[in-house]
C-alpha positions in Angstrom: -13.6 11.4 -34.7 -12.6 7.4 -34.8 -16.1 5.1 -34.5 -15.2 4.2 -30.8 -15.0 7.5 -30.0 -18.8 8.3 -31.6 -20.4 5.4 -29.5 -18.0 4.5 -27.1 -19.4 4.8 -22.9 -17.5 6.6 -20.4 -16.0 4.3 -18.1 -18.5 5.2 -15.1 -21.4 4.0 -17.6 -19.8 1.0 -18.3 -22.3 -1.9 -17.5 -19.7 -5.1 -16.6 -20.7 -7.7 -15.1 -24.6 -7.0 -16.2 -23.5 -6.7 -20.2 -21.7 -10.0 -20.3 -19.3 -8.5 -22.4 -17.3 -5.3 -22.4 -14.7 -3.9 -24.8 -12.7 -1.2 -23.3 -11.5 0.7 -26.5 -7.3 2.4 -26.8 -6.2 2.4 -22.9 -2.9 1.9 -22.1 -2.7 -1.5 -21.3 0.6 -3.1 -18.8 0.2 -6.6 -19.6 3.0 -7.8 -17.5 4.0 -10.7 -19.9 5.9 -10.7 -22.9 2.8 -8.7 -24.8 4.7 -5.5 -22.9 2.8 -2.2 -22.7 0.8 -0.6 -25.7 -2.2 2.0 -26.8 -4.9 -0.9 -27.5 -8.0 -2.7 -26.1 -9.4 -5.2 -24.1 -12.0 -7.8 -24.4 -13.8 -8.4 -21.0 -16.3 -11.7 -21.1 -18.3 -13.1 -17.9 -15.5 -12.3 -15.4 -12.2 -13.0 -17.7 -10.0 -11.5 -19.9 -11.2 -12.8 -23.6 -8.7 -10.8 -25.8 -6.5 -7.8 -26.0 -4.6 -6.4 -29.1 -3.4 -2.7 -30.3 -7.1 -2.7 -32.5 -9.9 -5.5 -31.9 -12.8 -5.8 -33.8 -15.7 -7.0 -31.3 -19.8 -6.9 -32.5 -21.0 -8.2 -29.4 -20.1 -6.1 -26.1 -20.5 -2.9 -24.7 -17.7 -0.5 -26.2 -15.9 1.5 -23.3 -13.9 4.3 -24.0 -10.4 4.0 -22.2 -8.5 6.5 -24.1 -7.8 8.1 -20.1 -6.4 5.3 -17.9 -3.9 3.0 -17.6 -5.5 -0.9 -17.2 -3.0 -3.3 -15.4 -3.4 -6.4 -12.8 -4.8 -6.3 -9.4 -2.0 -5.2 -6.9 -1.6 -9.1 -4.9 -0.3 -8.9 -0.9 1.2 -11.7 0.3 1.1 -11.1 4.3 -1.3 -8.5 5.7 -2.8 -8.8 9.4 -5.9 -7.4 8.9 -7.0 -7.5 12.2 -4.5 -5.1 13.3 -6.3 -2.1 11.5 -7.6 -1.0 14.7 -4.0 -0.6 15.7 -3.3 1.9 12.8 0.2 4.0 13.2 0.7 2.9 16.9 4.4 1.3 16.6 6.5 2.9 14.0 8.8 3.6 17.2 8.9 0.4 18.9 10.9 -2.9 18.1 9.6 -6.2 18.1 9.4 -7.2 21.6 8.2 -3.9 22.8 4.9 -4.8 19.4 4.6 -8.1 21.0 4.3 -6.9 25.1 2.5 -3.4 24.5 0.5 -4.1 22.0 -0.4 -7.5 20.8 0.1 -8.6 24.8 -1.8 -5.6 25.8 -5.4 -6.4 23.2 -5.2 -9.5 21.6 -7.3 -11.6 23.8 -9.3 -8.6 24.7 -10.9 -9.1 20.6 -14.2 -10.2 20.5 -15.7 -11.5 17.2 -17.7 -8.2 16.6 -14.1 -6.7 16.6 -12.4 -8.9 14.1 -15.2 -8.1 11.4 -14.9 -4.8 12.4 -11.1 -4.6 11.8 -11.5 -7.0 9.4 -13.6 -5.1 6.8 -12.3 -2.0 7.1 -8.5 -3.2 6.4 -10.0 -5.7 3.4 -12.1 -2.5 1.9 -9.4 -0.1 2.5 -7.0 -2.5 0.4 -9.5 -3.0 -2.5 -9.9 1.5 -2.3 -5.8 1.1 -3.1 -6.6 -1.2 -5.8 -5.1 -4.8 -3.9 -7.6 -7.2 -5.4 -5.8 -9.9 -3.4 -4.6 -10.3 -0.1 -4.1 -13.0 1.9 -5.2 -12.2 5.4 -2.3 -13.2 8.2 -5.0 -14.0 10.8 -3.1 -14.7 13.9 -5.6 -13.6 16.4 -8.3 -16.8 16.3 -8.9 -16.9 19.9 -12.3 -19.1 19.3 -13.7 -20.6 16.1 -16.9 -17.5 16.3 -13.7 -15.5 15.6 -12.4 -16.9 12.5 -16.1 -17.2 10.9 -16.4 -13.4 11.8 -13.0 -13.3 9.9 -14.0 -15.2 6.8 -17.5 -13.4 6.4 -15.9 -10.0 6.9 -13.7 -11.2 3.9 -16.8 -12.1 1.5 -18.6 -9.0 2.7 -15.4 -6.9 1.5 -16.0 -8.4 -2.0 -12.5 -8.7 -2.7 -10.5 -11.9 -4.1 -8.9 -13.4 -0.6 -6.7 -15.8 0.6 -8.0 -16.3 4.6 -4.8 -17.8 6.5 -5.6 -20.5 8.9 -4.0 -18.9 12.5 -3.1 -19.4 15.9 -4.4 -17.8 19.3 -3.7 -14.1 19.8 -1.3 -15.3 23.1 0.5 -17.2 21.1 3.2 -14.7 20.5 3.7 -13.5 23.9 2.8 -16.6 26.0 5.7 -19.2 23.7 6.4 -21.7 26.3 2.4 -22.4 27.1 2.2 -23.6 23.3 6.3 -24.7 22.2 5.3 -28.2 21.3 1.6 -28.0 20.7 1.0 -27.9 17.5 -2.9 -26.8 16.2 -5.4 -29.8 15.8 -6.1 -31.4 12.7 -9.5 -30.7 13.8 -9.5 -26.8 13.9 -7.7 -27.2 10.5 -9.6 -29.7 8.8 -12.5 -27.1 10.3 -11.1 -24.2 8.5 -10.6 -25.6 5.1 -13.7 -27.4 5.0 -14.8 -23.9 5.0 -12.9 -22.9 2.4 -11.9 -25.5 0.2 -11.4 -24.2 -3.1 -8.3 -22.5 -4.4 -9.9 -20.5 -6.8 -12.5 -18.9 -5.2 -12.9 -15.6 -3.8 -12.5 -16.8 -0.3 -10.1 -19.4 0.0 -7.8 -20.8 2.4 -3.8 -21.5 3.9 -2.0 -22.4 6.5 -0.2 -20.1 8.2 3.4 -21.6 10.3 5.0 -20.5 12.8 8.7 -19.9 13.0 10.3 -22.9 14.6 13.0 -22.9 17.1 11.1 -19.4 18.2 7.4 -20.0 18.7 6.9 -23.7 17.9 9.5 -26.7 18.3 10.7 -28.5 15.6 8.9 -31.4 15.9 5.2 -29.6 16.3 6.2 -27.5 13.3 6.5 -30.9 11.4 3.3 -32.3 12.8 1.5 -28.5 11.5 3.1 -29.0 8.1 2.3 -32.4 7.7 -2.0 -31.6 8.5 -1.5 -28.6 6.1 -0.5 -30.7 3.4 -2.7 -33.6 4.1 -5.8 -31.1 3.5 -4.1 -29.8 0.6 -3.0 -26.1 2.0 -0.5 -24.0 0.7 1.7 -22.7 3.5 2.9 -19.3 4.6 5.2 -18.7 7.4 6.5 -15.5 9.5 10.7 -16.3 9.1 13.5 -13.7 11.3 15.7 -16.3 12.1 15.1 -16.1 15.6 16.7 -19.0 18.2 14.9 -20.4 21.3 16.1 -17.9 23.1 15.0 -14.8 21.3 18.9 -14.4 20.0 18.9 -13.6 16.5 20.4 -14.9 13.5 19.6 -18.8 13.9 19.4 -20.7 10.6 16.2 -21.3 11.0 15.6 -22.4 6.9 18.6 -24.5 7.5 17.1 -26.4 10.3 13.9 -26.8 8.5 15.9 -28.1 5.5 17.3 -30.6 7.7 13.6 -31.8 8.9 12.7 -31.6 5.4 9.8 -29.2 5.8 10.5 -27.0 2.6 8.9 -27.5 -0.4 7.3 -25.5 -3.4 4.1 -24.7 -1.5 6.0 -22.5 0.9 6.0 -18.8 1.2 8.9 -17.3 3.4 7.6 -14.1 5.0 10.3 -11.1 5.8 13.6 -13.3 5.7 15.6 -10.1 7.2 17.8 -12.0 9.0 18.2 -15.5 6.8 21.7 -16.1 5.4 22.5 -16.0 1.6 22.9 -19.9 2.0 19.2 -20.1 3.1 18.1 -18.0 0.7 19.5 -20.5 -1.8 17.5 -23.1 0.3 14.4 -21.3 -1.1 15.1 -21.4 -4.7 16.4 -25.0 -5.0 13.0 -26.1 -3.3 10.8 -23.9 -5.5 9.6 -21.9 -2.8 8.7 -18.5 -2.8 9.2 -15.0 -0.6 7.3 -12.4 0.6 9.1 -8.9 1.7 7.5 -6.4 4.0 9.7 -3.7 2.6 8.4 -0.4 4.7 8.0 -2.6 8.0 11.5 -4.8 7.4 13.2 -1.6 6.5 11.6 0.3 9.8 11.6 -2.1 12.7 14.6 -1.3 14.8 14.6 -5.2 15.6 15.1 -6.2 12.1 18.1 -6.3 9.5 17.2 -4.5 5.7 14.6 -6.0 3.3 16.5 -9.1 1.7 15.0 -7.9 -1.6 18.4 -8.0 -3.9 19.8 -11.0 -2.0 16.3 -12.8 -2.8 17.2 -11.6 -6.2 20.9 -12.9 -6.7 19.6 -16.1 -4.7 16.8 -16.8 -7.9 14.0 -16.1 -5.9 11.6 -13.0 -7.2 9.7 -11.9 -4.3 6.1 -10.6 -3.8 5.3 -7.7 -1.9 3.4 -6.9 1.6 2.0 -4.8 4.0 2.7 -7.0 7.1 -0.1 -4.7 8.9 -1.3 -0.9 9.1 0.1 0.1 12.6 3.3 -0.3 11.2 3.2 0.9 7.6 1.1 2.6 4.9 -1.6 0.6 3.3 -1.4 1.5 0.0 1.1 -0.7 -2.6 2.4 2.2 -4.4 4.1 3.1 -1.2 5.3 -0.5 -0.6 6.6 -0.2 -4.3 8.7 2.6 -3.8 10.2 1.3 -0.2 11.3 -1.5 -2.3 13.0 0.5 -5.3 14.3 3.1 -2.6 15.5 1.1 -0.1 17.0 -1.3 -2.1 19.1 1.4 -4.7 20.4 2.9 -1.3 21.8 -0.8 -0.4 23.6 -1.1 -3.8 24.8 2.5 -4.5 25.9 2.3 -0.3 27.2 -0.9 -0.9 26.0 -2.3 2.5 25.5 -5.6 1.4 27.3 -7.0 -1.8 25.6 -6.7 -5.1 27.0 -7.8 -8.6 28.6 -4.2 -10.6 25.9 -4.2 -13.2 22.8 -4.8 -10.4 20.4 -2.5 -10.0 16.6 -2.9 -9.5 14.5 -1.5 -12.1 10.8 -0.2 -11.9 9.8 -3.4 -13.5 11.2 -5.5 -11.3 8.9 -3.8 -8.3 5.3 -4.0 -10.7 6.3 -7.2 -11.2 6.8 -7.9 -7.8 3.2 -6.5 -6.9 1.8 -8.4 -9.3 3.0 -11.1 -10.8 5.0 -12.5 -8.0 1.9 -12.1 -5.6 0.0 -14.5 -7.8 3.0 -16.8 -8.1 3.5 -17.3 -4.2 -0.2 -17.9 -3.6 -0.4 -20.6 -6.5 -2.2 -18.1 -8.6 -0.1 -17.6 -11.8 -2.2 -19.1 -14.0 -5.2 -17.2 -12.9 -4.0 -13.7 -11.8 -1.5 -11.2 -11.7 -0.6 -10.7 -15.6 -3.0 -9.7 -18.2 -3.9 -12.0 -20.9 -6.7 -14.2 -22.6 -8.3 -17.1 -19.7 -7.4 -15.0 -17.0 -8.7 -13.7 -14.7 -10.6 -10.0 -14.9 -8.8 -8.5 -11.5 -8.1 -5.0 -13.0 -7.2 -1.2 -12.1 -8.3 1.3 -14.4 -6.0 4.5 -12.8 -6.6 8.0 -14.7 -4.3 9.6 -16.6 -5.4 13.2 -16.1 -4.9 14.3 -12.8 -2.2 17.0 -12.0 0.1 14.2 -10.0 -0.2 11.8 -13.4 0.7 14.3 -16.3 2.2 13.6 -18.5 2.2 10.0 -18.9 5.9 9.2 -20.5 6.5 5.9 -19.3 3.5 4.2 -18.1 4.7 1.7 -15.1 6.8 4.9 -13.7 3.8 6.4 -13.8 1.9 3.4 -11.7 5.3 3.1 -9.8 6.1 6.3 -8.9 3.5 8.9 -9.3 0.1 7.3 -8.8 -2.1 7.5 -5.6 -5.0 5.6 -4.3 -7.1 8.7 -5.8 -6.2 8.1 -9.4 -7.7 4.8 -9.3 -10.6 5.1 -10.7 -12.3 1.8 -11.3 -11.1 -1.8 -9.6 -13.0 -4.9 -11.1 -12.8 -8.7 -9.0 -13.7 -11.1 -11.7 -14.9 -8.6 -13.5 -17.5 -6.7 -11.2 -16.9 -3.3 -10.1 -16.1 -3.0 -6.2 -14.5 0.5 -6.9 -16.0 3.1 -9.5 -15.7 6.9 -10.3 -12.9 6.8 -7.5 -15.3 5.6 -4.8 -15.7 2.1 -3.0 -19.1 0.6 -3.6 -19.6 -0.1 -0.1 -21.6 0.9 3.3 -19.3 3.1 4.7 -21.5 4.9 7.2 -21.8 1.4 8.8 -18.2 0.2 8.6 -17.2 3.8 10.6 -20.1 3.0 13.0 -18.4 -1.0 13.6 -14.8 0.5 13.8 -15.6 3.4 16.0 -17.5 0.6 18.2 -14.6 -1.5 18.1 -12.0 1.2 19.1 -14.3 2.4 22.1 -14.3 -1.4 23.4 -10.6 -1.9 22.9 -8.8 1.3 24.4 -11.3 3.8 26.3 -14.0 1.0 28.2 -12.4 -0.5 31.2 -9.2 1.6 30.4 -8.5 1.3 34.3 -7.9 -3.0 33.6 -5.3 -2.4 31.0 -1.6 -3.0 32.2 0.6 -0.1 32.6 3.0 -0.9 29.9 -0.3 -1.0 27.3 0.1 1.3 24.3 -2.4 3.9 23.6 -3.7 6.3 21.1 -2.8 10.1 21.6 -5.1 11.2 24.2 -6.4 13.9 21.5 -8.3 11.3 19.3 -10.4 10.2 22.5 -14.1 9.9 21.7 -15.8 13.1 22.6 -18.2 13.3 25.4 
């Protein structure tokens, strides 16, 4: 028996954030930097990552015994709508304009701020259960500013690290012509990030655009760029190359290239239908991508993930969700869509690829990781592991049925983990996830969501339009 092992804690003992120090003894560590993978330990002190090493010698912490799990970064989404979770699994069938008159039409202005903390909570705690320490919430349903403060404290209720995107109206993508040259109010804005000013909190803030010719003209897209940037917001910005008429592809990125909007505080969401050229665009103005691969490779309205032309263009993506009533929720589902879908596109040869091209499992972890932290200006902070930064971990067992053996550790994360072999998730090194359990209220959040649902689809149900979507008759409430 080695010394750890004689006084080491199990991991559900472990104190954290009330020791100060930790020292989690032999796991198998992903470090996602040059440091690789090994058998080692890790030094956890007031929130960051102190050290790590194959064998550290450490008088001063708790020791933890990690001889059982794999320890990597925080999974990082890029684009999730985390309003929509009250629309869960409602439009795998439909294409986009049939999403934005049936659904979106049908209940976005019907939200009341109750509902977007309800929703709200239960998509941010549902992400932190599949170990997404970061997400930056797509909030494009603000109808009034009681709305976006329900938002924002639903977020620091969650407990999660999160990036709150600065939105529009919930009309605004059905009802284009009302708003086409309006751009938001430096007002509203200035509102939001006054709010959230800091960068490297747990709740911070962006700016989220919206795709000109389609939603927005040119010139009030410029106007919404220009107050983003005067208050010091990154940007993020929904991107299907879509013309003023609905026709699809328009160069879009070119045309925005040509106003000079694009910059290295950009992140391109979806890209399905943006030329090679435009891609290109991207990386010679340091911007970055995020790919919704289940959703972009689903939609009937959509072209294929642009993962491997991202790739050849120089630009490493991050991953996303987009929204749950479109696509699972956990990432190691959104890790596999990318792999698979994209291996299909090479080996089929549906789009051209170099001969020696092929995506590896790395590539995708990296993507999850790494690349998330990148396109929310985060790299330094998050998303690898390695002394200064940031304690946003996963501690995922090794010794369920699904996991063993353990051969190759990121296949393992990759390909065979689920949302039940994560065992413990630390933000800033606190536990929001322990023993496989959230450390939340959940009795209350199923009592808010339950609420919500009533409101939205069975009160009144005689007021909603014909075309409105709604759940199978078999999950009405009883009674």
């Amino acid at each position: 028996m080695t010394q750890f092992e004689a006084t080491a804690l199990d991991l559900q003992n472990a104190r954290f954030d009330e020791a100060g120090s930790t020292l989690v003894k032999q796991a198998i560590i992903i470090t996602g930097t040059e440091q690789g993978t090994f058998r080692g330990d890790l030094l956890i002190r007031d929130g960051h990552i102190a050290d790590l090493g194959p064998q550290l010698e450490v008088t001063d912490a708790e020791i933890v015994d990690g001889s059982d799990y794999i320890v990597c970064a925080g999974f990082i989404d890029t684009h999730r709508h985390l309003w929509t979770s009250v629309h869960k699994g409602l439009v795998y069938d439909l294409n986009l304009l049939e999403i934005f008159t049936s659904l979106y039409g049908t209940y976005s202005m019907r939200f009341r701020a109750e509902d977007i903390y309800a929703a709200t909570l239960l998509a941010r705690l549902t992400t932190l259960d599949a170990g997404i320490t970061t997400v930056l919430d797509w909030a494009h349903n603000v109808n009034t500013p009681e709305m976006e403060d329900a938002g924002i404290q639903a977020l620091r209720d969650a407990g999660g690290r999160s990036v709150y995107g600065h939105g529009y109206r919930g009309d605004r993508v059905f009802d284009i012509a009302r708003y086409y040259d309006q751009p938001r109010s430096f007002k509203s804005t200035e509102r939001t990030r006054k709010l959230l000013p800091d960068d490297n909190a747990l709740v911070s803030s962006c700016y989220l655009g919206l795709e000109p010719p389609y939603f927005i003209s040119m010139e009030a897209c410029r106007k919404e760029f220009e107050t983003a940037r005067e208050l010091g917001m990154r940007i993020s910005t929904h991107l299907n190359s879509m013309g003023p008429d609905g026709t699809a592809p328009f160069p879009t990125i070119e045309a925005m290239h040509a106003a000079g909007l694009m910059a290295d505080d950009v992140t391109y969401v979806h890209l399905t239908a943006a030329t090679d050229h435009e891609l290109q665009l991207i990386a010679d103005t340091g911007g970055t991508a995020s790919v919704a691969p289940q959703v972009d490779a689903h939609i009937v309205s959509f072209a294929a993930p642009p993962t491997g032309r991202l790739l050849a263009a120089g630009v490493r993506p991050s991953l996303s969700n987009d929204g749950p009533p479109a696509a699972s929720e956990d990432f190691f589902s959104l890790m596999r869509s990318t792999f698979d879908v994209e291996r299909t596109i090479t080996k089929s040869r549906f789009e051209p690829r170099p001969d020696d091209y092929h995506i590896m499992m790395s590539d995708v972890f990296e993507f999850a990781t790494v690349q998330g932290a990148r396109a929310i200006g985060q790299e330094h902070r998050l998303g690898s592991l390695a002394p200064g930064k940031v304690a946003d971990l996963l501690f995922i067992s090794t010794d369920s049925p699904s996991m063993l053996p353990v051969l190759d550790p990121v296949a393992a994360v990759v390909f065979h983990a689920n949302t039940s072999d994560i065992d413990t998730v630390l933000v800033q090194g606190k536990p929001v996830k322990r023993n496989g359990r959230l450390l939340a209220d959940l009795a209350d959040l199923r009592r808010r969501v339950e609420n919500t649902v009533s409101y939205l689809y069975w009160q009144n149900e005689s007021e909603l339009p014909p075309h409105a979507l709604l759940p199978h008759p078999a999950t009405r409430p009883c009674g």
